[in-house]
DSSP file (Angstrom, degrees, kcal/mol; ACC not computed):
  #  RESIDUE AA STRUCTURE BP1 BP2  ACC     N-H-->O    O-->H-N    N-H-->O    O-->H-N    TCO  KAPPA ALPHA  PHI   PSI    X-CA   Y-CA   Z-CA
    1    1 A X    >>        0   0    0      0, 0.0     4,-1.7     0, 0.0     3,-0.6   0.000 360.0 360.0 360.0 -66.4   -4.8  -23.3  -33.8
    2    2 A X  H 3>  +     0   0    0      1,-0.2     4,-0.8     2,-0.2     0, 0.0   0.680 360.0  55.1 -45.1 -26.3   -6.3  -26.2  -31.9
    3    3 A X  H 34 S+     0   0    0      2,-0.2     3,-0.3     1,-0.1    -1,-0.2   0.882 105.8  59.2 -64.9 -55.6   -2.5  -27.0  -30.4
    4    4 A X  H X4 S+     0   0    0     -3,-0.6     3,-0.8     1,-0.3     4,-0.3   0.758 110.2  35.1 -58.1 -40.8   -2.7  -23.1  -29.2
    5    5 A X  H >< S+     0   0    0     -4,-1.7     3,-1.6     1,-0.2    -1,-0.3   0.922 104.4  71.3-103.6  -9.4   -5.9  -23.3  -27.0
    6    6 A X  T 3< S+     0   0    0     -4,-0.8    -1,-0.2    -3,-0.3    -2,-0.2   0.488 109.2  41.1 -35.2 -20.4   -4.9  -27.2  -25.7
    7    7 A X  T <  S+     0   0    0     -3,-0.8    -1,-0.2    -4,-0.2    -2,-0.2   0.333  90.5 104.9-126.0   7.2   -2.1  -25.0  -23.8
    8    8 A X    <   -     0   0    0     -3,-1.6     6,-0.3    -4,-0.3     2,-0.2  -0.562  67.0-141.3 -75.5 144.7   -4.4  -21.9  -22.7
    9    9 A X        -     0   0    0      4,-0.3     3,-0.3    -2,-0.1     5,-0.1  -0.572  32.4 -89.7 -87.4 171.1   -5.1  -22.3  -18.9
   10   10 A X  S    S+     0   0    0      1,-0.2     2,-9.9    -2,-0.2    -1,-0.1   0.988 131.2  60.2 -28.1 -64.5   -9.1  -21.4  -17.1
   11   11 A X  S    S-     0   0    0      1,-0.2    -1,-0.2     2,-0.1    -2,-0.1   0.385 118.9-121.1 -54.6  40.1   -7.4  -17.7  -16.7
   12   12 A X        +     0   0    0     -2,-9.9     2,-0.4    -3,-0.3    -1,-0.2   0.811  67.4 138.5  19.3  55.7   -7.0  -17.6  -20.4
   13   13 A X        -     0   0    0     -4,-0.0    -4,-0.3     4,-0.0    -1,-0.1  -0.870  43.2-145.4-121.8 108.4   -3.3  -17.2  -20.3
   14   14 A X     >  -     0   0    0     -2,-0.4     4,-1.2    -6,-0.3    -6,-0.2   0.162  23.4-118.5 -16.5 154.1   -1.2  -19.4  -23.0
   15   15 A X  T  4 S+     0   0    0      2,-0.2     4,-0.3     1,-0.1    -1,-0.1   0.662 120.6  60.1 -84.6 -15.1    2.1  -20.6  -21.9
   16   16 A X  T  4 S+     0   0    0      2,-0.2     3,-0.5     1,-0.1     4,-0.1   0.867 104.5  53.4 -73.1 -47.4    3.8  -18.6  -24.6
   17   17 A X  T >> S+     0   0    0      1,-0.2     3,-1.9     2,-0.2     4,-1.3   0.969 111.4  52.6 -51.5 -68.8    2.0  -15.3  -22.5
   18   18 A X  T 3< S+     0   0    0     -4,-1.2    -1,-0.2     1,-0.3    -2,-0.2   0.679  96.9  56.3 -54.5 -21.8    3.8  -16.6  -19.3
   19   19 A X  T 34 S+     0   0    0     -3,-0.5    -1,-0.3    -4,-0.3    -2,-0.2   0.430 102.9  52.9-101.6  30.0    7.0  -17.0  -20.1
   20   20 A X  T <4 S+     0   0    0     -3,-1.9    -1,-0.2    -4,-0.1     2,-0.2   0.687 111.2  52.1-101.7 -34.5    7.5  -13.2  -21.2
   21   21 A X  S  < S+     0   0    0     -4,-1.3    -2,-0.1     2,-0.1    -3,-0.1   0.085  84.0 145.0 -92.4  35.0    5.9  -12.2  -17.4
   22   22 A X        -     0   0    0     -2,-0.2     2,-0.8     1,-0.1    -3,-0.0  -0.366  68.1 -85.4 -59.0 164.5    8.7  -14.8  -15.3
   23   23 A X        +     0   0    0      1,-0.1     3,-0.4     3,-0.0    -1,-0.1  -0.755  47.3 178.8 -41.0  80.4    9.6  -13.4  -12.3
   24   24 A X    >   +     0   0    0     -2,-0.8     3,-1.2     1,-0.3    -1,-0.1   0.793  53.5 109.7 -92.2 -41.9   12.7  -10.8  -12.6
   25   25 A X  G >  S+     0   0    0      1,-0.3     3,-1.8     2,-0.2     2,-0.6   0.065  76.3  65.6 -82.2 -65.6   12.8   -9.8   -8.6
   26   26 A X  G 3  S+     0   0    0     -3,-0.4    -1,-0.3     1,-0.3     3,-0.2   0.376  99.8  48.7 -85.9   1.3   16.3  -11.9   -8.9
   27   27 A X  G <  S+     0   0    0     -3,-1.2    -1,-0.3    -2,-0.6    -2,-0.2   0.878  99.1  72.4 -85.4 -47.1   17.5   -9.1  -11.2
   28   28 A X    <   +     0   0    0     -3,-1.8    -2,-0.2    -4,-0.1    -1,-0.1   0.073  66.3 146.7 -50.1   4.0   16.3   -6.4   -8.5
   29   29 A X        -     0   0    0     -3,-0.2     2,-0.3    -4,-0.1    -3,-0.0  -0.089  40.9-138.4 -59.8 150.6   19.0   -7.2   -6.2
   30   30 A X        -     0   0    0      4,-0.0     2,-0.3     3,-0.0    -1,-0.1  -0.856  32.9-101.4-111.0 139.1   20.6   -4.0   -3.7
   31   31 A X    >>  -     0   0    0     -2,-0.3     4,-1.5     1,-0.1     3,-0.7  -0.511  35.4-104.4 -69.0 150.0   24.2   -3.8   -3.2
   32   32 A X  T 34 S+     0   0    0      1,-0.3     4,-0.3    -2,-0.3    -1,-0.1   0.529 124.7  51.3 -69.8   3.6   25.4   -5.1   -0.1
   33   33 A X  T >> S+     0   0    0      3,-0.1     4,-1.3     2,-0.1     3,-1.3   0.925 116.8  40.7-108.0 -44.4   25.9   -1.5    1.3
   34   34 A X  T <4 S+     0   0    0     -3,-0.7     4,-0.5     1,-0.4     5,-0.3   0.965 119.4  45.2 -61.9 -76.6   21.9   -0.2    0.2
   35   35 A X  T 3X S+     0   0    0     -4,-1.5     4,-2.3     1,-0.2    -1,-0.4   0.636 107.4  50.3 -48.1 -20.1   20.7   -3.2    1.2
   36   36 A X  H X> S+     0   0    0     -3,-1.3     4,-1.2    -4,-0.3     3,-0.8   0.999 120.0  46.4 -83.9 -72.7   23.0   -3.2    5.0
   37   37 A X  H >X S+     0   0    0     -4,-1.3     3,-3.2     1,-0.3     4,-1.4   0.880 115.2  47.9 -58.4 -67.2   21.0    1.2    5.2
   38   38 A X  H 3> S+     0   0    0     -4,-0.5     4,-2.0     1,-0.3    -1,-0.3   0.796 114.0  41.8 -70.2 -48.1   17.6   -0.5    4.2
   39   39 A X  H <X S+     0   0    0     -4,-2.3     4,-0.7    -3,-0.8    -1,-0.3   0.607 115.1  51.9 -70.5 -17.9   18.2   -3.1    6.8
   40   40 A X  H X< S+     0   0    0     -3,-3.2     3,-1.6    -4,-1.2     4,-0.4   0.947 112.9  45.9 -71.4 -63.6   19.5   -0.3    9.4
   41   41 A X  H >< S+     0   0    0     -4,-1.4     3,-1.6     1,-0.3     6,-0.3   0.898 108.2  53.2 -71.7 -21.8   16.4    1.9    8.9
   42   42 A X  H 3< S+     0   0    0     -4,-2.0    -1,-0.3    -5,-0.4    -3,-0.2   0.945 105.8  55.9 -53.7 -40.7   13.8   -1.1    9.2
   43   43 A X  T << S+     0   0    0     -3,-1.6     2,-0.3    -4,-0.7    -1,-0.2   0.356 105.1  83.6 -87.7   1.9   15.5   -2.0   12.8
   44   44 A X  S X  S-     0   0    0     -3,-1.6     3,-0.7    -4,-0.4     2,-0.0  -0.940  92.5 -30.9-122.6 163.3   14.7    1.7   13.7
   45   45 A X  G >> S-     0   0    0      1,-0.4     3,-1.8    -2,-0.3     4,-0.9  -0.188 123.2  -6.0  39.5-132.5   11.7    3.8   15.1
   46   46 A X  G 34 S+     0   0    0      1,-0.3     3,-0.4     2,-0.2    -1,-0.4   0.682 129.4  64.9 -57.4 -18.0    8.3    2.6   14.1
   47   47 A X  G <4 S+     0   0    0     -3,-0.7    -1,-0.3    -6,-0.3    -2,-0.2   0.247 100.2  52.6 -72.0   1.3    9.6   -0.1   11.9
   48   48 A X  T <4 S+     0   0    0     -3,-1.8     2,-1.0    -5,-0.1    -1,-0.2   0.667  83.7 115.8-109.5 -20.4   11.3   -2.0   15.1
   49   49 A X     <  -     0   0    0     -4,-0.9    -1,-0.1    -3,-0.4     2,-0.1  -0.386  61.6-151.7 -36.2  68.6    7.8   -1.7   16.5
   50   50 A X        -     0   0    0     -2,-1.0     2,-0.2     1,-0.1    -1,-0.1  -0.334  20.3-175.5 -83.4 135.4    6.6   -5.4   16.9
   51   51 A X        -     0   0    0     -2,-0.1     2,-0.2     1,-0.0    -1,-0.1  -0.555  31.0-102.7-127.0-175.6    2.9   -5.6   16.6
   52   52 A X        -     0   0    0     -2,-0.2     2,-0.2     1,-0.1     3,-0.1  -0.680  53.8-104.3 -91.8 156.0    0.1   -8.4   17.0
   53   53 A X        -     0   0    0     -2,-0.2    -1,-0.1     1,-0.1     0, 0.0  -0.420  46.7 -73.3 -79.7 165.9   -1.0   -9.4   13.5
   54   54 A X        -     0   0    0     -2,-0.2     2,-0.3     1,-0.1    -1,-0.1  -0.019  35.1-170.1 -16.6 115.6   -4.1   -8.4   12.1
   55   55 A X     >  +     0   0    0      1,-0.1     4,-1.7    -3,-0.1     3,-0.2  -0.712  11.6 170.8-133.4  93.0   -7.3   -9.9   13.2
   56   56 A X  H  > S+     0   0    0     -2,-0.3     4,-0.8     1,-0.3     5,-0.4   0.963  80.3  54.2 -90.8 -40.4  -10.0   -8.7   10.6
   57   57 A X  H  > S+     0   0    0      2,-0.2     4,-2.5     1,-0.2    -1,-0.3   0.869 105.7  56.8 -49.2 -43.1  -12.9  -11.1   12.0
   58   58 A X  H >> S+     0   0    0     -3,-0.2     4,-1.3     2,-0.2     3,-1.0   0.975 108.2  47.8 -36.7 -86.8  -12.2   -9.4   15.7
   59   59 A X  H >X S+     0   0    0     -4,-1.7     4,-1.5     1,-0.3     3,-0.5   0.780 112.7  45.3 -40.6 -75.8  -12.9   -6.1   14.2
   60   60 A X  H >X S+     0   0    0     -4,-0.8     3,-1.5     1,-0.2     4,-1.4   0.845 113.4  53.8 -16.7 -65.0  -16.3   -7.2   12.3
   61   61 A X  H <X S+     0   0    0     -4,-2.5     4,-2.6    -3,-1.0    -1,-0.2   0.861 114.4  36.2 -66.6 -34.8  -17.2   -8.8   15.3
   62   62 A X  H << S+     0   0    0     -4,-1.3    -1,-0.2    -3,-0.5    -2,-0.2   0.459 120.4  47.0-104.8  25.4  -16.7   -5.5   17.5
   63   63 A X  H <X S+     0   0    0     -4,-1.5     4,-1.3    -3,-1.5    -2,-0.2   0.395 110.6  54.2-107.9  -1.6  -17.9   -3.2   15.0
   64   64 A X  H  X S+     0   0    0     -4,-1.4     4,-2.1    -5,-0.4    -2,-0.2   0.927 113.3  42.0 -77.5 -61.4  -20.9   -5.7   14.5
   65   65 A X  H  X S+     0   0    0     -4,-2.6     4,-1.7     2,-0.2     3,-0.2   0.947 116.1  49.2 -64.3 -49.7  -21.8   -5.6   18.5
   66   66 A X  H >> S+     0   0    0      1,-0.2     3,-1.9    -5,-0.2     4,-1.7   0.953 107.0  55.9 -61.8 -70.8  -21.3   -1.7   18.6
   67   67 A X  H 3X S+     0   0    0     -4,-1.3     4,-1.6     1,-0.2    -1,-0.2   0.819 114.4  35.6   5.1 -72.3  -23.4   -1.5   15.6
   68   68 A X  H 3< S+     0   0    0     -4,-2.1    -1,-0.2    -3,-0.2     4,-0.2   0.793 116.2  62.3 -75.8 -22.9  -26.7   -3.5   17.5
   69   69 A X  H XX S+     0   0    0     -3,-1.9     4,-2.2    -4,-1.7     3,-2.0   0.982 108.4  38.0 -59.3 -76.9  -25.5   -1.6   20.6
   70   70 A X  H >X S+     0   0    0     -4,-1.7     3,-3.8     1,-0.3     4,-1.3   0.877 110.8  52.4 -20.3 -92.2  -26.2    1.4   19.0
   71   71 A X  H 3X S+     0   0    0     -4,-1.6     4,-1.3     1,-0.3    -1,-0.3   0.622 110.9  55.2 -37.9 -23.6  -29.4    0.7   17.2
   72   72 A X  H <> S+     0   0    0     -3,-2.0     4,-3.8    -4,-0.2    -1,-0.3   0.908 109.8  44.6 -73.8 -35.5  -30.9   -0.8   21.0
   73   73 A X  H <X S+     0   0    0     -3,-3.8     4,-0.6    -4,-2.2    -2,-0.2   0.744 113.2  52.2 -90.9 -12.2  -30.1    2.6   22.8
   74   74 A X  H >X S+     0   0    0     -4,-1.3     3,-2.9    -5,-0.3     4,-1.0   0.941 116.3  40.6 -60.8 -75.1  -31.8    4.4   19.4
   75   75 A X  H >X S+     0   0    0     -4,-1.3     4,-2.4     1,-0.4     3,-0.5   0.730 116.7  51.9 -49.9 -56.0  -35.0    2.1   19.9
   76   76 A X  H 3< S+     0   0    0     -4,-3.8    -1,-0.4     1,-0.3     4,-0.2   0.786 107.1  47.5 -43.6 -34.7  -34.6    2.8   23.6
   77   77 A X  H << S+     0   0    0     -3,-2.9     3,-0.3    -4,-0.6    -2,-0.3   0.768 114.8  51.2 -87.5 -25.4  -34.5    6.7   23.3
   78   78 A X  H X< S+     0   0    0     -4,-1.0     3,-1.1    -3,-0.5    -2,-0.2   0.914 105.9  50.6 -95.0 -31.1  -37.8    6.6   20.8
   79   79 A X  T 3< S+     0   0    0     -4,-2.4     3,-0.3     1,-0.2    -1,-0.2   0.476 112.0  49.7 -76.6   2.5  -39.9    4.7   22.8
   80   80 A X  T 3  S+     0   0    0     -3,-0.3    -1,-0.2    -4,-0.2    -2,-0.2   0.341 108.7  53.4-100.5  -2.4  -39.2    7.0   25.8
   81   81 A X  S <  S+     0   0    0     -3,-1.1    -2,-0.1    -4,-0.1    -1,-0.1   0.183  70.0 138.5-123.0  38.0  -39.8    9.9   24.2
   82   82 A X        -     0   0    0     -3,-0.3     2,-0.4    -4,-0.1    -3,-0.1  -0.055  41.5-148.8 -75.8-179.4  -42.7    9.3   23.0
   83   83 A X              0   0    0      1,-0.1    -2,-0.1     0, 0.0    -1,-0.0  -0.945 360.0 360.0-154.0 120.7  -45.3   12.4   23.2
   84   84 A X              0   0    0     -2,-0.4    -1,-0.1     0, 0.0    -2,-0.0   0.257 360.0 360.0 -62.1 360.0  -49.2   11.5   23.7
């Protein structure tokens, strides 16, 4: 019992647990004519479509400024419409 948790990692998984979940993707293999059509339709339409990657901090940052943009032209629009 004491041998058993000596080989548990932090994540609580055993070593005995890991080696039933190995990696099979080398099993998963396409025959060389699928895989030659999967590799045809990827090189066409939107999939040939080379983009910029991802830039999530850009977006925060120019949904952060639209955001405070907003909320000034609210402020703006109640303190000009105020009514005595």
């Amino acid at each position: 019992m004491g041998g058993e948790y000596a080989k548990c990692s932090p994540p609580f998984f055993c070593e005995s647990e890991l080696k039933d979940e190995q990696d099979k993707s080398y099993e998963n293999r396409l025959y060389p004519e699928d895989q030659a059509k999967v590799d045809a339709f990827n090189q066409r339409g939107v999939n040939s479509v080379k983009r910029k990657p991802f830039r999530p901090f850009l977006m925060m940052g120019l949904l952060i400024l639209v955001v405070i943009g907003l909320g000034t032209l609210s402020q703006l629009l109640a303190r000009l419409a105020v009514v005595n």
